[in-house]
DSSP file (Angstrom, degrees, kcal/mol; ACC not computed):
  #  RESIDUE AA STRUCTURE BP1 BP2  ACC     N-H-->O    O-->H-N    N-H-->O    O-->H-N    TCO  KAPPA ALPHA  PHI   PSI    X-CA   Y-CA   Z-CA
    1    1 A X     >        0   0    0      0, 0.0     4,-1.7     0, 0.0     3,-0.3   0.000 360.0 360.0 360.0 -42.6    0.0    0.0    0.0
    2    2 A X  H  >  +     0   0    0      2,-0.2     4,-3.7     1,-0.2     5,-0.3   0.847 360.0  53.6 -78.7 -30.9    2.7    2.6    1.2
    3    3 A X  H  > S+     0   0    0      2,-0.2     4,-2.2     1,-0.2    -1,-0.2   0.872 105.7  54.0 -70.6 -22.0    4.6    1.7   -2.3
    4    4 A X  H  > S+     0   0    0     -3,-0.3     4,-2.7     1,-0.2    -2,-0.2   0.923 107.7  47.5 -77.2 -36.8    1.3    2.5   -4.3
    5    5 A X  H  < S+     0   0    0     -4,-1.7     4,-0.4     2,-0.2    -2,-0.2   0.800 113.8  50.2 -95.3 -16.9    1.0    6.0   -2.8
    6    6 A X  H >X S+     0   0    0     -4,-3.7     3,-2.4    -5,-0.2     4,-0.5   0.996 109.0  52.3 -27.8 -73.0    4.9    6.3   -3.7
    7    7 A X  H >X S+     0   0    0     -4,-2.2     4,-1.6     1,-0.3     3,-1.4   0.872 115.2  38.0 -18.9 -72.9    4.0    5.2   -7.1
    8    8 A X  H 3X S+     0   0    0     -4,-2.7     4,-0.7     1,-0.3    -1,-0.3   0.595 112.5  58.8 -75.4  -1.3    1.1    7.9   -7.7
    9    9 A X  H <4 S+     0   0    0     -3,-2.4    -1,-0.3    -4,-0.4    -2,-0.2   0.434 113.4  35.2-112.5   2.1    3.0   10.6   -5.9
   10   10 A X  H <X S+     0   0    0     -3,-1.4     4,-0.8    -4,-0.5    -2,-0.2   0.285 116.7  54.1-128.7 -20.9    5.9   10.4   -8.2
   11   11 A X  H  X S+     0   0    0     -4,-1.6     4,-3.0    -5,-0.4     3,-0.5   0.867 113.1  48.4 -76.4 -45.8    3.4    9.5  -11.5
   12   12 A X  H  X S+     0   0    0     -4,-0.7     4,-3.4    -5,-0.3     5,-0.2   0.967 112.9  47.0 -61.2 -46.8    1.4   13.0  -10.4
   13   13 A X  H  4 S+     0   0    0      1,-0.3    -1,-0.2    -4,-0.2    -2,-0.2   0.664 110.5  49.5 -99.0   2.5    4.4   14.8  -10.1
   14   14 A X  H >X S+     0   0    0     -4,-0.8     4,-3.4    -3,-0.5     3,-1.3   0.836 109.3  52.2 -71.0 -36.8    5.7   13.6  -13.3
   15   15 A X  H 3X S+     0   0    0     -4,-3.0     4,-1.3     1,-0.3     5,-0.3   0.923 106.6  53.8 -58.6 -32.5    2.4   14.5  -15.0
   16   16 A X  H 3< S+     0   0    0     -4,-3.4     4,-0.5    -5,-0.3    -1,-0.3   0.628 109.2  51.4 -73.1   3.0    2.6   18.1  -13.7
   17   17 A X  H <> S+     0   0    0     -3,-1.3     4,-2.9    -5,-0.2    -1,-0.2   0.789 109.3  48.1 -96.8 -34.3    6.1   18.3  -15.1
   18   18 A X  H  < S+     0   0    0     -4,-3.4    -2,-0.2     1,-0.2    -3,-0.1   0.825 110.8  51.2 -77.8 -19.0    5.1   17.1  -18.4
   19   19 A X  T >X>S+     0   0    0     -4,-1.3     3,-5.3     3,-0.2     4,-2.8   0.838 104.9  57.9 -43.4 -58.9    2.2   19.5  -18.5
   20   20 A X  H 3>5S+     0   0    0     -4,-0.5     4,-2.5     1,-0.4    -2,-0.2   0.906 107.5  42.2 -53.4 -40.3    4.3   22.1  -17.8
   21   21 A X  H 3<5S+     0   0    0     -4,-2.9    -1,-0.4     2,-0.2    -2,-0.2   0.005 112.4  57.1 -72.1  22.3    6.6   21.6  -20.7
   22   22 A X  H <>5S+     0   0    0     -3,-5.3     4,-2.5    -5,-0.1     5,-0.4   0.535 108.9  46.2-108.8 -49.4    3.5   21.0  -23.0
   23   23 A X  H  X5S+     0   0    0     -4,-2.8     4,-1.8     1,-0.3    -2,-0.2   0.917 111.0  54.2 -65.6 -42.7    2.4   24.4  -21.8
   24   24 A X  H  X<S+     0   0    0     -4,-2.5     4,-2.9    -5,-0.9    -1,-0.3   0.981 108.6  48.8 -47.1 -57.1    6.0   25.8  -22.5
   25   25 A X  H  > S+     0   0    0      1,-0.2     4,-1.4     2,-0.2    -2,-0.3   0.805 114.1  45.0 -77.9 -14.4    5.9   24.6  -25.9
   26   26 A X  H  X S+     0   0    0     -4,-2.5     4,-2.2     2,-0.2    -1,-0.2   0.775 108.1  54.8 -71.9 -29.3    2.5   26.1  -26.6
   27   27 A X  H  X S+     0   0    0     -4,-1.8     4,-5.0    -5,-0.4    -2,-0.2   0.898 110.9  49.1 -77.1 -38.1    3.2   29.0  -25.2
   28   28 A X  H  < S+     0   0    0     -4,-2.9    -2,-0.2     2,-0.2    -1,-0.2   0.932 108.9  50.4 -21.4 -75.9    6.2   29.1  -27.6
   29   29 A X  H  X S+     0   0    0     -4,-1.4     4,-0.7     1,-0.2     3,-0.4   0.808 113.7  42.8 -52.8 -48.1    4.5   28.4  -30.4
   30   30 A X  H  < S+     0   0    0     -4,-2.2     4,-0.3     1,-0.2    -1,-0.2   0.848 113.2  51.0 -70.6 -39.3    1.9   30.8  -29.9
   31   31 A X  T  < S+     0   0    0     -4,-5.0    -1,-0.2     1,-0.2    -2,-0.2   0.309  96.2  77.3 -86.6  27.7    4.2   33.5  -28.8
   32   32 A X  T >> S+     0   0    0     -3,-0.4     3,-4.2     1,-0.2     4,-2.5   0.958  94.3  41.7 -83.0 -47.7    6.5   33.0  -31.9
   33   33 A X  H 3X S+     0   0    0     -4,-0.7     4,-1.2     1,-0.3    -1,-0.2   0.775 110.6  55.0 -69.3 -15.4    4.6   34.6  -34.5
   34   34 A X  H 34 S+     0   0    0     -4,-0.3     4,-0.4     2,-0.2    -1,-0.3   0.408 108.1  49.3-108.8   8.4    3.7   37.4  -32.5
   35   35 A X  H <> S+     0   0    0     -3,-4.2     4,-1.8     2,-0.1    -2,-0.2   0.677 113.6  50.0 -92.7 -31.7    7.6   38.0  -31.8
   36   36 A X  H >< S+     0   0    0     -4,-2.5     3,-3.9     2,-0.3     5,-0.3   0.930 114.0  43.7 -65.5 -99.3    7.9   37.7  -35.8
   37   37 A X  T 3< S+     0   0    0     -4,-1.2     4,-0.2     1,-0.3    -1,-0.2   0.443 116.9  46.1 -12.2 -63.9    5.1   40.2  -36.0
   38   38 A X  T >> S+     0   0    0     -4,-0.4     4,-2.6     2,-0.2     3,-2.0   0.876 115.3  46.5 -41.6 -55.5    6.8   42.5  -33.0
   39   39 A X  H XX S+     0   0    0     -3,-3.9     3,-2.7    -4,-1.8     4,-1.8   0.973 113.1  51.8 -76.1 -70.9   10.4   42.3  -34.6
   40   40 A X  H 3> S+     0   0    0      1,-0.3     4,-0.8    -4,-0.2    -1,-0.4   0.405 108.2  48.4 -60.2  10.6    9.0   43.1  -37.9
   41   41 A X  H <4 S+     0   0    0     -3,-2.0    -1,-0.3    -5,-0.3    -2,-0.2   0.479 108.4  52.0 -91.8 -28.9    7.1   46.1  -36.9
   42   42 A X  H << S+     0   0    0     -3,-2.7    -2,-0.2    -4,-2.6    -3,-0.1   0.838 109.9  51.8 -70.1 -34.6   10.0   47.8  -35.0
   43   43 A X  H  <        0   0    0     -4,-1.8    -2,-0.1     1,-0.3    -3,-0.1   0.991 360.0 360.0 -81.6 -34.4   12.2   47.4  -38.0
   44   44 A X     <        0   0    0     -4,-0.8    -1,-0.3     0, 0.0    -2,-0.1   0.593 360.0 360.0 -29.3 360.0    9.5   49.1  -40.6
């Protein structure tokens, strides 16, 4: 029993890590074009 709530407490905290890097790379993704956009609006 004590090895299963090891188990999920190190599976949870894995999930929240991999969320977090999903959310990193979305957030990427999303803020790329709108750096493109930025950069090309300063140089005009």
């Amino acid at each position: 029993m004590k090895a299963l709530k090891t188990f999920l407490k190190k599976s949870l905290i894995l999930l929240l890590v991999i969320a977090l890097n999903h959310l990193n790379a979305v957030a990427m993704v999303v803020d790329n074009p709108t750096q493109n956009a930025w950069n090309g609006a300063k140089r005009a």
